[in-house]
PQR file with spaces between the fields and no chain letter, atoms N, CA, C, O and H, PARSE charges and radii, in Angstrom:
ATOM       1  N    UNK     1      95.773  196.446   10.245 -0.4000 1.5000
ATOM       2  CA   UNK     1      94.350  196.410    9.959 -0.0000 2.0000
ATOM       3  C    UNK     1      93.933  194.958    9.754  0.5500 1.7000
ATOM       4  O    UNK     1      94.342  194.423    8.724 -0.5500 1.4000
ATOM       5  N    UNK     2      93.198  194.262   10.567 -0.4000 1.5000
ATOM       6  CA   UNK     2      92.658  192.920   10.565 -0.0000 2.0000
ATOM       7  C    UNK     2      91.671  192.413    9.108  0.5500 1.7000
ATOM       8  O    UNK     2      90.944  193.372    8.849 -0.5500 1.4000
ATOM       9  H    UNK     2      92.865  194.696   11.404  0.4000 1.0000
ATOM      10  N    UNK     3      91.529  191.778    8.554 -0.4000 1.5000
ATOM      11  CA   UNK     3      91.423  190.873    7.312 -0.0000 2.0000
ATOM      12  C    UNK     3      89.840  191.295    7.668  0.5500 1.7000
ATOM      13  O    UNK     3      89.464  191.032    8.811 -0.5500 1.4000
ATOM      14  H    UNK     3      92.120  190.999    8.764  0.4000 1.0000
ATOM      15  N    UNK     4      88.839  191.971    6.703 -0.4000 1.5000
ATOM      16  CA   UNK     4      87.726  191.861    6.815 -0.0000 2.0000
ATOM      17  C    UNK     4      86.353  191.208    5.941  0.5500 1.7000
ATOM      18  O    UNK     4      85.225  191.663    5.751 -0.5500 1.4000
ATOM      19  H    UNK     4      89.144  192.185    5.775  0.4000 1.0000
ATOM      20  N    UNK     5      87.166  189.646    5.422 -0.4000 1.5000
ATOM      21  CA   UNK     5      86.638  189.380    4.322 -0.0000 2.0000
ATOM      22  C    UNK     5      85.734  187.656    5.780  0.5500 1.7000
ATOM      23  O    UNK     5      86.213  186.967    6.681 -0.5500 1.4000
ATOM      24  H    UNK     5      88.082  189.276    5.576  0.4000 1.0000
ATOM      25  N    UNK     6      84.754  187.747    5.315 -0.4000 1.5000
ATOM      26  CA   UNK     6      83.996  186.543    5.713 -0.0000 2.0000
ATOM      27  C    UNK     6      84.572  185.451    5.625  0.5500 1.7000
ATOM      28  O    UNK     6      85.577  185.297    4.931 -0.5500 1.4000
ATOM      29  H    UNK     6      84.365  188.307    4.584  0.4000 1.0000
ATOM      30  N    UNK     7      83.920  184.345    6.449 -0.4000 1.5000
ATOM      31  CA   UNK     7      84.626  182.877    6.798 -0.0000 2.0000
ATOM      32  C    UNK     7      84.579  182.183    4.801  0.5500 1.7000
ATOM      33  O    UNK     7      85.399  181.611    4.083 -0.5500 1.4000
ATOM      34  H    UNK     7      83.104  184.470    7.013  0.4000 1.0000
ATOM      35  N    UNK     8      83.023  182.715    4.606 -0.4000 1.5000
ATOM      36  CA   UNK     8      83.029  181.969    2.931 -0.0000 2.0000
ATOM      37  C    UNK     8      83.830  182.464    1.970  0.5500 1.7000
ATOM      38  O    UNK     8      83.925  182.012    0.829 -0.5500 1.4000
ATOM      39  H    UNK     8      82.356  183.180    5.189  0.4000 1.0000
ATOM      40  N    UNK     9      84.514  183.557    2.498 -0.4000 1.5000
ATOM      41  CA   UNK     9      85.018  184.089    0.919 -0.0000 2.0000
ATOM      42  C    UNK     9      86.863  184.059    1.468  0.5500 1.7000
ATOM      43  O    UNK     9      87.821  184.200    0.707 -0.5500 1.4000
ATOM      44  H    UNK     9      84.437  183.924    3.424  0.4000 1.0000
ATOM      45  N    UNK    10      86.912  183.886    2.632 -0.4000 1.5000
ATOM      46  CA   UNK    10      88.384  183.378    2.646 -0.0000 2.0000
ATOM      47  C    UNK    10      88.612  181.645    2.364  0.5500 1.7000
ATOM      48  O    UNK    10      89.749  181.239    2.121 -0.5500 1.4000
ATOM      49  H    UNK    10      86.134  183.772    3.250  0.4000 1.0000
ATOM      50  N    UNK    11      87.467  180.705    2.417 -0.4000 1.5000
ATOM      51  CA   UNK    11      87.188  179.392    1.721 -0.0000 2.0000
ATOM      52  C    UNK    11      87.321  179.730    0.925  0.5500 1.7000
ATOM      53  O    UNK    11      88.523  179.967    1.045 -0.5500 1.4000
ATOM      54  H    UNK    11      86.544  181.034    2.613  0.4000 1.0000
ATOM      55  N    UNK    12      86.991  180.159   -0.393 -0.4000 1.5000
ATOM      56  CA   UNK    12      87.060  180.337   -1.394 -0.0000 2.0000
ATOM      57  C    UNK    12      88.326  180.263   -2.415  0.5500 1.7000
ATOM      58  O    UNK    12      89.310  181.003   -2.428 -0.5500 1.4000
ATOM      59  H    UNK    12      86.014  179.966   -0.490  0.4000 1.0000
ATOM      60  N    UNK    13      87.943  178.864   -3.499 -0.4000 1.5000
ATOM      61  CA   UNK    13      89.465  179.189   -4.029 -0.0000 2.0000
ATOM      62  C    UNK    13      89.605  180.587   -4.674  0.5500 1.7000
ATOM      63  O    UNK    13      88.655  181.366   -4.759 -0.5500 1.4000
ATOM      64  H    UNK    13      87.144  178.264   -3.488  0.4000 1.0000
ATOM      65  N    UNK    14      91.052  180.897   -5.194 -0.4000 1.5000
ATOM      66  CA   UNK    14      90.889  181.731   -6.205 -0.0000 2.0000
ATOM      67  C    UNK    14      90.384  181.377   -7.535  0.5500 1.7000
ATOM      68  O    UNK    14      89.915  180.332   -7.987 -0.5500 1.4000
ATOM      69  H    UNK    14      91.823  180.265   -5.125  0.4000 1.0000
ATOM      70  N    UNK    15      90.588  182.419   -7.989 -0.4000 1.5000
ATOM      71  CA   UNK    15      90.262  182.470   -9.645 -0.0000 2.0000
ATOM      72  C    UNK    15      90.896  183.158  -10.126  0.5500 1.7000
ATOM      73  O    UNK    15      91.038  182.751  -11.279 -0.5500 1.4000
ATOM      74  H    UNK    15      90.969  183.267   -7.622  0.4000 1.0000
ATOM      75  N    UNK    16      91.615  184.339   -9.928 -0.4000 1.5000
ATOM      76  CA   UNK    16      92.035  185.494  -10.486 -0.0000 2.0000
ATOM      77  C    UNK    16      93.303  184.919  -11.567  0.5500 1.7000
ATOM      78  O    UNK    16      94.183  184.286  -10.985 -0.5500 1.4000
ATOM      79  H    UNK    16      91.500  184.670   -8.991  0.4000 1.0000
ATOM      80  N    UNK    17      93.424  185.035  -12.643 -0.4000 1.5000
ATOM      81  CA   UNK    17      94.013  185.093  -14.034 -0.0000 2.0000
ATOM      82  C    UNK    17      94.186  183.801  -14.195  0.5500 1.7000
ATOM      83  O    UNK    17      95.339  183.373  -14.149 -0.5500 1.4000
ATOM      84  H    UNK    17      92.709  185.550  -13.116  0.4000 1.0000
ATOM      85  N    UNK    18      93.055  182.870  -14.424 -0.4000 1.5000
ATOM      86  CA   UNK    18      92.758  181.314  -14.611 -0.0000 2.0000
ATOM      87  C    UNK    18      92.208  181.651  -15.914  0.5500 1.7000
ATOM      88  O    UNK    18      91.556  180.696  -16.335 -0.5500 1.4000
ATOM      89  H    UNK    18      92.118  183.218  -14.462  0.4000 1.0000
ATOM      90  N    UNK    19      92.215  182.457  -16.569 -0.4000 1.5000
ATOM      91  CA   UNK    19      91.434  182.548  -18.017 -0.0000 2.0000
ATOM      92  C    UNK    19      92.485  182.632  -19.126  0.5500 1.7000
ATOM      93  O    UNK    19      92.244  182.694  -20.331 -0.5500 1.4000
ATOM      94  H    UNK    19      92.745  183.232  -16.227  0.4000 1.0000
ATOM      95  N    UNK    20      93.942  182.623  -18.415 -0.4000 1.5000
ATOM      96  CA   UNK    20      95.091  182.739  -19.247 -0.0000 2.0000
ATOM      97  C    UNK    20      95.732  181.070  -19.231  0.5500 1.7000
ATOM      98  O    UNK    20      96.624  180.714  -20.002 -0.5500 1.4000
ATOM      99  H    UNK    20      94.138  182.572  -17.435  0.4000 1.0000
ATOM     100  N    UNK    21      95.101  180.172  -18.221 -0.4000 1.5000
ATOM     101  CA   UNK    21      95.063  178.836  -18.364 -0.0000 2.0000
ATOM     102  C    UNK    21      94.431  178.309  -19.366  0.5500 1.7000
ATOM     103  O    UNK    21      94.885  177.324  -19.948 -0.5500 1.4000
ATOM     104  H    UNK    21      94.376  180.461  -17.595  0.4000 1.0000
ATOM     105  N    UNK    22      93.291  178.889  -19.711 -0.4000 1.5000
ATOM     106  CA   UNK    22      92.406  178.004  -20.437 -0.0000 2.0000
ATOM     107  C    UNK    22      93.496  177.678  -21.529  0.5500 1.7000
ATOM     108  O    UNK    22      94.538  178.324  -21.642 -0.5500 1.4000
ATOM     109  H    UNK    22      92.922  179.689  -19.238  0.4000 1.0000
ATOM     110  N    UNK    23      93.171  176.685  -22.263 -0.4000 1.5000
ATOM     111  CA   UNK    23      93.998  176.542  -23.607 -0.0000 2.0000
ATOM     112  C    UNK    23      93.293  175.498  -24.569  0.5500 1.7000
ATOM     113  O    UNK    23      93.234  174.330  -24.184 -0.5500 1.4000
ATOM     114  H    UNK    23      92.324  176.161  -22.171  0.4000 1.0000
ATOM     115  N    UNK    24      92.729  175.864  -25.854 -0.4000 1.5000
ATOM     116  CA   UNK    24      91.848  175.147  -26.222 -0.0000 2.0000
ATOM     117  C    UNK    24      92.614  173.804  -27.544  0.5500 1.7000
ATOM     118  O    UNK    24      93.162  174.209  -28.570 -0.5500 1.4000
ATOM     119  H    UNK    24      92.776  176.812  -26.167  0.4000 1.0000
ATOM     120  N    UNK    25      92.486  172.255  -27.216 -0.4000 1.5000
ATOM     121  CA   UNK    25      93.181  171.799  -28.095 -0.0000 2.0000
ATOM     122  C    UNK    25      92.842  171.528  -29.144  0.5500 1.7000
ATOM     123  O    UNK    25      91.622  171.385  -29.219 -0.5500 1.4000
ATOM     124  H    UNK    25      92.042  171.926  -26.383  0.4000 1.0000
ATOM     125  N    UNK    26      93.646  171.307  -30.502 -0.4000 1.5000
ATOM     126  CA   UNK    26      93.853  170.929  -31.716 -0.0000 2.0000
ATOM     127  C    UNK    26      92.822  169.748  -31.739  0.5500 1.7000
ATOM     128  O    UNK    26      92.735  168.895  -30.855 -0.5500 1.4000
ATOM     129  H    UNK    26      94.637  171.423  -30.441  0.4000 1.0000
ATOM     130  N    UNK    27      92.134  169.809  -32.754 -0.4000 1.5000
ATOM     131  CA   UNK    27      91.202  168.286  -33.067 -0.0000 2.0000
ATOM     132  C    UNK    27      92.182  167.629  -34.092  0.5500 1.7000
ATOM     133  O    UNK    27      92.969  168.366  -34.687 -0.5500 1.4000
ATOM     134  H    UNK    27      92.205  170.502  -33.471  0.4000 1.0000
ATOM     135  N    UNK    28      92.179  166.581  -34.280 -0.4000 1.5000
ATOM     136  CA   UNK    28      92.576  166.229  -35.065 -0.0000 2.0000
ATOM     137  C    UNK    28      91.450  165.415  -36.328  0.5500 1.7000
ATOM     138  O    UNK    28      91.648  165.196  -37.523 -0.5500 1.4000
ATOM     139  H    UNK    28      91.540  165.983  -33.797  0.4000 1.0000
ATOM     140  N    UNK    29      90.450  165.167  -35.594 -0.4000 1.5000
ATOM     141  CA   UNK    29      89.491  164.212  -36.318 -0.0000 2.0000
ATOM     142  C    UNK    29      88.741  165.321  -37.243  0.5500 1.7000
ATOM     143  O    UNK    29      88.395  166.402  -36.767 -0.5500 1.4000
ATOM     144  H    UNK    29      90.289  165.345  -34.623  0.4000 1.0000
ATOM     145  N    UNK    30      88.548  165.016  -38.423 -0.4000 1.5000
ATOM     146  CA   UNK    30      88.065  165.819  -39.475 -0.0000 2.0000
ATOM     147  C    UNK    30      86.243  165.348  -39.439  0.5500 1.7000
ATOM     148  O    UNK    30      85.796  165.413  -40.585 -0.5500 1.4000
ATOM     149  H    UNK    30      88.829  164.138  -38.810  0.4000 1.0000
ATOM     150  N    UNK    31      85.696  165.125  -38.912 -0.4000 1.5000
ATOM     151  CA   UNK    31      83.982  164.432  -39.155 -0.0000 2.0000
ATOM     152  C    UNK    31      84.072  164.008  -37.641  0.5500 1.7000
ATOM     153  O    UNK    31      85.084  163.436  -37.237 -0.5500 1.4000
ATOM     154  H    UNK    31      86.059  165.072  -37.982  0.4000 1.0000
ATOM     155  N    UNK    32      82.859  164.329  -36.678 -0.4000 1.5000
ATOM     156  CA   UNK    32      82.326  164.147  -35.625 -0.0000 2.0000
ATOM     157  C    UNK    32      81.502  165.002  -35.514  0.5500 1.7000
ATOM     158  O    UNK    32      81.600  166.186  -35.834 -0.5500 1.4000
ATOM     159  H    UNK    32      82.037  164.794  -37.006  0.4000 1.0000
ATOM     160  N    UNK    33      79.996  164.057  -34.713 -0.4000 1.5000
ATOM     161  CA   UNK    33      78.873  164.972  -34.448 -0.0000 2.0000
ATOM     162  C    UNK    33      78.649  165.075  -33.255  0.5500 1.7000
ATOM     163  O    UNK    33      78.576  164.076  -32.539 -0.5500 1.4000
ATOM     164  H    UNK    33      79.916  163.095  -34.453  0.4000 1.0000
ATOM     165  N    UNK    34      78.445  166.674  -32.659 -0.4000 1.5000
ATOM     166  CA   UNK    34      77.985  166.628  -30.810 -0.0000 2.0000
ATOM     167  C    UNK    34      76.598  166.328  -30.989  0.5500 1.7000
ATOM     168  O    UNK    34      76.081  166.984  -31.893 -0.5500 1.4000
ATOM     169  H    UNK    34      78.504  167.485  -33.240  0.4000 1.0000
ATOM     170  N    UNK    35      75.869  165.556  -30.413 -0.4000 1.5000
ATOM     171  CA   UNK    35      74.652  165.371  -30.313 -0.0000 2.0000
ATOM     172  C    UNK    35      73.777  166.128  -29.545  0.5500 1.7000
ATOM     173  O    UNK    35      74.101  166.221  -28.361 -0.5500 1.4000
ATOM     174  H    UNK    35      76.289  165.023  -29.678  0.4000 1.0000
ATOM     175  N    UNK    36      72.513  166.832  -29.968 -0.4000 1.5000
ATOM     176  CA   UNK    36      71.694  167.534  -29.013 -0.0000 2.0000
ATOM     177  C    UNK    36      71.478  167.392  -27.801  0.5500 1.7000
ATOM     178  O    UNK    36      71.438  168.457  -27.183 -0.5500 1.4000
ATOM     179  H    UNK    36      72.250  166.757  -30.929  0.4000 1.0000
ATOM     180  N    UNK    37      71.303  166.378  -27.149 -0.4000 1.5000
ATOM     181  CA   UNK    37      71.031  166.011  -25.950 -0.0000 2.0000
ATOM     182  C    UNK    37      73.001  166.191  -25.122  0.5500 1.7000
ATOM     183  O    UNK    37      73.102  166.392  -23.912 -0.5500 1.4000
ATOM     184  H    UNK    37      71.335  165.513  -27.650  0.4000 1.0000
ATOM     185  N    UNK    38      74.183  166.081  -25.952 -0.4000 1.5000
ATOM     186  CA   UNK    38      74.580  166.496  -25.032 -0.0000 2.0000
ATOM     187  C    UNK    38      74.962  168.306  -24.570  0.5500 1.7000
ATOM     188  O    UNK    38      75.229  168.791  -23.471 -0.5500 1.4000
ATOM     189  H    UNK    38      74.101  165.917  -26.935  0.4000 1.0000
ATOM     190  N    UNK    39      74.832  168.978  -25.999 -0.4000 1.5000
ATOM     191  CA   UNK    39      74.669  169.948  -26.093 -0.0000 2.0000
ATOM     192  C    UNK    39      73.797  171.151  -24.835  0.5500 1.7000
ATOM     193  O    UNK    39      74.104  172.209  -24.286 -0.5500 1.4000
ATOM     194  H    UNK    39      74.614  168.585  -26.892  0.4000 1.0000
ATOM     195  N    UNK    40      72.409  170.070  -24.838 -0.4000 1.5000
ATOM     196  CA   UNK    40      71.152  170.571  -23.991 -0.0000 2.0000
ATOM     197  C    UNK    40      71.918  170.147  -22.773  0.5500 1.7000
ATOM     198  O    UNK    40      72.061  171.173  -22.107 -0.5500 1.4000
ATOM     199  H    UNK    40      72.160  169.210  -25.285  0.4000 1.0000
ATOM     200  N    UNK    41      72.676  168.781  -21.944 -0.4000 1.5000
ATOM     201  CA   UNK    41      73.551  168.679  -20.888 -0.0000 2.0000
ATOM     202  C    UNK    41      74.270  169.964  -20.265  0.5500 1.7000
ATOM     203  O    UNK    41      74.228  170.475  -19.146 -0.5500 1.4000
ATOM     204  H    UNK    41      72.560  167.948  -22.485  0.4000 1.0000
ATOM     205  N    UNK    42      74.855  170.232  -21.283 -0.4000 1.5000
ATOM     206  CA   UNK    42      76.015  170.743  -21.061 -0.0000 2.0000
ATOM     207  C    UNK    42      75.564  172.352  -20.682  0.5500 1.7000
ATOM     208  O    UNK    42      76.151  172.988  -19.807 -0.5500 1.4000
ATOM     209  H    UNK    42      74.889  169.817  -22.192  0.4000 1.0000
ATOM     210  N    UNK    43      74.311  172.961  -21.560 -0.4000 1.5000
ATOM     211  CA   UNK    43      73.830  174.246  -21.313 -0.0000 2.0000
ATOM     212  C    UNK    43      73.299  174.541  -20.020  0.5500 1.7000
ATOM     213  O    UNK    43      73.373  175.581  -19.366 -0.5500 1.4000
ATOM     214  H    UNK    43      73.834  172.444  -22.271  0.4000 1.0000
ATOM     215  N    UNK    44      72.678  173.300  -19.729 -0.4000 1.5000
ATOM     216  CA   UNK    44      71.245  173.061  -18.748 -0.0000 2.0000
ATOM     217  C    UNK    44      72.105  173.930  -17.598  0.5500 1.7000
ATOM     218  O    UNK    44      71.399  174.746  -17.005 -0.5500 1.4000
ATOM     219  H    UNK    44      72.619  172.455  -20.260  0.4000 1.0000
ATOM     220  N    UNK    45      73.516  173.891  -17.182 -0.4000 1.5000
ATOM     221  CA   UNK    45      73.697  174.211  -15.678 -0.0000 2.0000
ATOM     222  C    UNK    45      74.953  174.840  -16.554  0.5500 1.7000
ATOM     223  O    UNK    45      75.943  174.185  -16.879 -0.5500 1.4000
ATOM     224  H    UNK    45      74.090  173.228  -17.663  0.4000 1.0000
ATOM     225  N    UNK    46      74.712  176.337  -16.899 -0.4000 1.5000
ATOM     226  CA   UNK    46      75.838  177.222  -17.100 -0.0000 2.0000
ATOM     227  C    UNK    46      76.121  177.976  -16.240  0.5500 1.7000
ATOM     228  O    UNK    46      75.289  178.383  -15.430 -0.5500 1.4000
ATOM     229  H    UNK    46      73.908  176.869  -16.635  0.4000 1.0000
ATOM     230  N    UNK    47      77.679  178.407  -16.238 -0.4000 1.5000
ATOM     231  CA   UNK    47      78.520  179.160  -15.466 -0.0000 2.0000
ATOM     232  C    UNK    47      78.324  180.839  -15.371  0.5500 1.7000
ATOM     233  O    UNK    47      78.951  181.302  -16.324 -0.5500 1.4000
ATOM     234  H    UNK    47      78.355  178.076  -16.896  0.4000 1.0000
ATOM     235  N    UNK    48      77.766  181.815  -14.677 -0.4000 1.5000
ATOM     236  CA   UNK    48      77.525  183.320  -15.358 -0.0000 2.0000
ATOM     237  C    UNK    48      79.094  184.075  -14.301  0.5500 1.7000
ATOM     238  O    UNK    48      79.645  185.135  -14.595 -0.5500 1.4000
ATOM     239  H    UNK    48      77.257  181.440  -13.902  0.4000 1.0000
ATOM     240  N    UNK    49      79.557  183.031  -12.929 -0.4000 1.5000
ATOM     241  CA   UNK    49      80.130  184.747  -12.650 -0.0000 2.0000
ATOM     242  C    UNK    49      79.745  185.159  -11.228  0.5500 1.7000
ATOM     243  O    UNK    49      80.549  185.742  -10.500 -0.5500 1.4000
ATOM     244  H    UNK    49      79.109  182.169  -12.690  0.4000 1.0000
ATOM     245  N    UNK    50      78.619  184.878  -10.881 -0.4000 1.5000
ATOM     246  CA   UNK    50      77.623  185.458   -9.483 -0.0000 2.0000
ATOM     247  C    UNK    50      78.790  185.016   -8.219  0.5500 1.7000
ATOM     248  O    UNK    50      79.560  184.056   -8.202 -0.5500 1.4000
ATOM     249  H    UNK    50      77.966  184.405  -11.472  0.4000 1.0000
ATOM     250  N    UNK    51      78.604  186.017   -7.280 -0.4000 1.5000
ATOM     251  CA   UNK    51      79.948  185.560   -6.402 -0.0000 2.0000
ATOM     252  C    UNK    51      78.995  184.289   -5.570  0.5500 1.7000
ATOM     253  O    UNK    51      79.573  183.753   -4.624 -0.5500 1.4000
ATOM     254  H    UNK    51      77.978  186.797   -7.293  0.4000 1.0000
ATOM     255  N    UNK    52      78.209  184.024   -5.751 -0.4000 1.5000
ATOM     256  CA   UNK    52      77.504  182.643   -4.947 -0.0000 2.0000
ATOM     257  C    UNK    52      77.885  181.491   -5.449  0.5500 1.7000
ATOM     258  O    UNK    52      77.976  180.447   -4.803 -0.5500 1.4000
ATOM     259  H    UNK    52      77.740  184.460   -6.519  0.4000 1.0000
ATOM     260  N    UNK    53      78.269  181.715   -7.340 -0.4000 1.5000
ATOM     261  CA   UNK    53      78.789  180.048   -7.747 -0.0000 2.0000
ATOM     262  C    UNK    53      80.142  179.644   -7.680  0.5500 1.7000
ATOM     263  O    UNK    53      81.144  180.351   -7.789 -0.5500 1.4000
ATOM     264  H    UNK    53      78.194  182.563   -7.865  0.4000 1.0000
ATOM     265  N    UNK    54      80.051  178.359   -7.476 -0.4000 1.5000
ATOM     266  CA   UNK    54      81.768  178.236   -7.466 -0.0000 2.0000
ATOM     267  C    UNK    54      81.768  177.606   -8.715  0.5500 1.7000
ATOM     268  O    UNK    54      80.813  176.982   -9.179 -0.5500 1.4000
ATOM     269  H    UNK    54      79.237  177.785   -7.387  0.4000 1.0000
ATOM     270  N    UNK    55      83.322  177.851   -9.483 -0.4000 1.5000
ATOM     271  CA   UNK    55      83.624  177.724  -10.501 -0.0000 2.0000
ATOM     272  C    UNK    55      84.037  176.444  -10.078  0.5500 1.7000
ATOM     273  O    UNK    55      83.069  175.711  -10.279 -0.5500 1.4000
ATOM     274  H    UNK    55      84.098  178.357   -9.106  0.4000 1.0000
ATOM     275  N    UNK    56      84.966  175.787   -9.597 -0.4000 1.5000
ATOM     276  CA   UNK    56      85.063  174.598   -9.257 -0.0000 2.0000
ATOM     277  C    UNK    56      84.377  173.577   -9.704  0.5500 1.7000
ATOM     278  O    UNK    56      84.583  172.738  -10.581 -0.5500 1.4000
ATOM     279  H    UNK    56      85.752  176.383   -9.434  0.4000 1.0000
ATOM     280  N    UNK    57      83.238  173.850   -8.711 -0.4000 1.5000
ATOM     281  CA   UNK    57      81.934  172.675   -8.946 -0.0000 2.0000
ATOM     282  C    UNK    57      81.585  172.358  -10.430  0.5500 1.7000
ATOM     283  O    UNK    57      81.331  171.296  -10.998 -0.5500 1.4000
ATOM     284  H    UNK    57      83.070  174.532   -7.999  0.4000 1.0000
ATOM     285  N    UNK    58      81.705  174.400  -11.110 -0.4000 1.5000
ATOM     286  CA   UNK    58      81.064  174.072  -12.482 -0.0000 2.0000
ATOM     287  C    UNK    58      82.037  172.873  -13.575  0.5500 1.7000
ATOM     288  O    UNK    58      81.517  172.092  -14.371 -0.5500 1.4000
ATOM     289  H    UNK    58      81.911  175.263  -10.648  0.4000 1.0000
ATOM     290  N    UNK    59      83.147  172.987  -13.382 -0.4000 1.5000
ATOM     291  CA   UNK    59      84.299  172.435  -14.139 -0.0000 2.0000
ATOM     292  C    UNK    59      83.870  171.219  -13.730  0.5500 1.7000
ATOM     293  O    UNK    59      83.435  170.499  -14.629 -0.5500 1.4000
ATOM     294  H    UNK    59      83.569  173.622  -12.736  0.4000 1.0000
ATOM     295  N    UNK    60      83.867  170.723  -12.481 -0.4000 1.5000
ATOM     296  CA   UNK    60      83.887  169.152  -12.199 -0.0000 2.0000
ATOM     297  C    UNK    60      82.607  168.440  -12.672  0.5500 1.7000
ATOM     298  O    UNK    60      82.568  167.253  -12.998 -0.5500 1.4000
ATOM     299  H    UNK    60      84.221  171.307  -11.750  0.4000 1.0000
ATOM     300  N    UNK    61      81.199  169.591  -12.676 -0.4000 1.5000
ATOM     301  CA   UNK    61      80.353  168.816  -13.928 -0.0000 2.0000
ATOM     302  C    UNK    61      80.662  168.794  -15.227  0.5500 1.7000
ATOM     303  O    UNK    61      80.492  167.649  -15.647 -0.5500 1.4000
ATOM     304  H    UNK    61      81.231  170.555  -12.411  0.4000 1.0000
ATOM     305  N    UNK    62      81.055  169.556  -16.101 -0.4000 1.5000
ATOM     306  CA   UNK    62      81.395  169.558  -17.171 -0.0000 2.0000
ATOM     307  C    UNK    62      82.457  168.933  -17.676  0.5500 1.7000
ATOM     308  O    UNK    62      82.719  169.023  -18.875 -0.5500 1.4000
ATOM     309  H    UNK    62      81.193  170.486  -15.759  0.4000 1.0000
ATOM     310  N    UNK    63      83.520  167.917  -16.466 -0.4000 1.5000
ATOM     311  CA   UNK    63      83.716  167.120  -16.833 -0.0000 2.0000
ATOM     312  C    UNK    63      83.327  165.604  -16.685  0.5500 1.7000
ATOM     313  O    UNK    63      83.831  164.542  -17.049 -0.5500 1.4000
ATOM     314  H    UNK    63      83.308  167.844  -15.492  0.4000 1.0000
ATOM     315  N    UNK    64      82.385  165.917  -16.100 -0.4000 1.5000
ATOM     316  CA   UNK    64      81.601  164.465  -15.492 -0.0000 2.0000
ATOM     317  C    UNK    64      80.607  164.188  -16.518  0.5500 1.7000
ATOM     318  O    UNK    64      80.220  163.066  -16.842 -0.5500 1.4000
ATOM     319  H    UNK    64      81.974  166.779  -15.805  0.4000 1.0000
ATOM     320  N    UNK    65      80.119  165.604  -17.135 -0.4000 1.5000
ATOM     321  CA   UNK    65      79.229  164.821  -18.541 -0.0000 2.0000
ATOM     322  C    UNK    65      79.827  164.655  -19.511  0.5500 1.7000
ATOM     323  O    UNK    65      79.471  163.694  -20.194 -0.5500 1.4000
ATOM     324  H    UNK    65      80.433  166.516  -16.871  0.4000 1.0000
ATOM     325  N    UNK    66      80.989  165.503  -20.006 -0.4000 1.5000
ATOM     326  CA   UNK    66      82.087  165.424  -21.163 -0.0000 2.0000
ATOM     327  C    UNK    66      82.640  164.280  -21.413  0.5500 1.7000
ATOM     328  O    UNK    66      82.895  163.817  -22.525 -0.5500 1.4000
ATOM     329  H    UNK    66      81.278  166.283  -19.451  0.4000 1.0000
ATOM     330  N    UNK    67      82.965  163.486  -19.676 -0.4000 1.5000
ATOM     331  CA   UNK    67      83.970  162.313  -19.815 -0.0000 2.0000
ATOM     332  C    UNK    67      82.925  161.242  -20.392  0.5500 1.7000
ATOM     333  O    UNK    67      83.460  160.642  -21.323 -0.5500 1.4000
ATOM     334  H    UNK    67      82.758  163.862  -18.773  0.4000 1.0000
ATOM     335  N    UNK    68      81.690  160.823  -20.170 -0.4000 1.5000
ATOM     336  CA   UNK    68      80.789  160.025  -20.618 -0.0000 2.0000
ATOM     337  C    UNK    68      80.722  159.918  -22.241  0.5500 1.7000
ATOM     338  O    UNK    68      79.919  159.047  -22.575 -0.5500 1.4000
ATOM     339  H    UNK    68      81.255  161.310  -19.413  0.4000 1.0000
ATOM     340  N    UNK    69      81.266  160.484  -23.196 -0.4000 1.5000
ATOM     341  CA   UNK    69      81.932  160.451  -24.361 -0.0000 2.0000
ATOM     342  C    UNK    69      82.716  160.674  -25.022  0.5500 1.7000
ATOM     343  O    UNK    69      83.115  161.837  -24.974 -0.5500 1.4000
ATOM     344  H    UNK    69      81.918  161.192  -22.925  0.4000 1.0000
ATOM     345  N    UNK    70      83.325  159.828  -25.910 -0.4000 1.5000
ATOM     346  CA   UNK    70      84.632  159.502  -26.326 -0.0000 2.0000
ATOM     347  C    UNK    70      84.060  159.726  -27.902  0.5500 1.7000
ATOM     348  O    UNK    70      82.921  159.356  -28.187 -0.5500 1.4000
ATOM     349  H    UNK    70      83.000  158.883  -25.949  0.4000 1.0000
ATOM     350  N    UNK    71      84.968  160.379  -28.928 -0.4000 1.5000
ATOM     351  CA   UNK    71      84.901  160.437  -30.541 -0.0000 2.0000
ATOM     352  C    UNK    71      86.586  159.583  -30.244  0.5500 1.7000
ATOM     353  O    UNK    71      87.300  159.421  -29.254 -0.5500 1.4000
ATOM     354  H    UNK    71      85.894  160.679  -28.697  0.4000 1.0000
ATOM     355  N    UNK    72      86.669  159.192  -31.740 -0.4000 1.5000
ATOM     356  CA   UNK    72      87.876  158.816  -32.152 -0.0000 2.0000
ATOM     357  C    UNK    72      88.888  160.307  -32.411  0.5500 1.7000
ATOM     358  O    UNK    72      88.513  161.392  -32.855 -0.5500 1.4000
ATOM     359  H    UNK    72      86.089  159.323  -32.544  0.4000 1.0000
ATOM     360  N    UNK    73      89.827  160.022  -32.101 -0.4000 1.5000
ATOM     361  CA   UNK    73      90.825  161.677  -32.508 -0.0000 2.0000
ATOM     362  C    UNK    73      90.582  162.702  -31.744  0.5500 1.7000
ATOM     363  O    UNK    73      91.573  163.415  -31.587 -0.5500 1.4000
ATOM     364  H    UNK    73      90.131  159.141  -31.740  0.4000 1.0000
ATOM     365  N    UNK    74      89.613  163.054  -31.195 -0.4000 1.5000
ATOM     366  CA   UNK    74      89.212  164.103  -30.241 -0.0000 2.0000
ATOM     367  C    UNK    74      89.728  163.656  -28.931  0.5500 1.7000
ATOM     368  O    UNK    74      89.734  162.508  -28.485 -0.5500 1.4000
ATOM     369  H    UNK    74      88.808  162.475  -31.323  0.4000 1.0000
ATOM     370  N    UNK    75      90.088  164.565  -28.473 -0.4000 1.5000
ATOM     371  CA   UNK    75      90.609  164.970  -26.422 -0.0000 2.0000
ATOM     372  C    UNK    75      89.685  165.036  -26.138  0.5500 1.7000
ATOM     373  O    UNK    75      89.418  165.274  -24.960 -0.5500 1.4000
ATOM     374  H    UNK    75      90.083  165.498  -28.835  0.4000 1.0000
């Protein structure tokens, strides 16, 4: 039986059990403030799920605004 999935969704990376990757780290710094504006960044273009978004893309913004600040002790 021949593969009947579209040219976009065989592009497509996976995803399937990438949520057992996540791993959230230890702070060490006891006092740091996220500031509103990056907060409002970071919301402005959230991730829901829809098979149209790629998760990819979303990660590589969220680290493109994340990396733009540094706390002391924090990853």
């Amino acid at each position: 039986m021949a593969d009947q999935r579209t040219m976009a969704e065989l592009l497509r990376a996976p995803t399937e059990s990438y949520a057992k990757a996540i791993v959230v780290p230890s702070i060490p710094a006891e006092h740091f403030k996220l500031k509103h504006s990056l907060i409002n960044l970071v919301t402005s273009k959230q991730f829901f799920g829809f098979e149209k978004e790629d998760p990819h893309a979303h990660i590589r913004y969220f680290n493109k605004i994340t990396s733009t600040l540094k706390y002391k002790d924090v990853p």
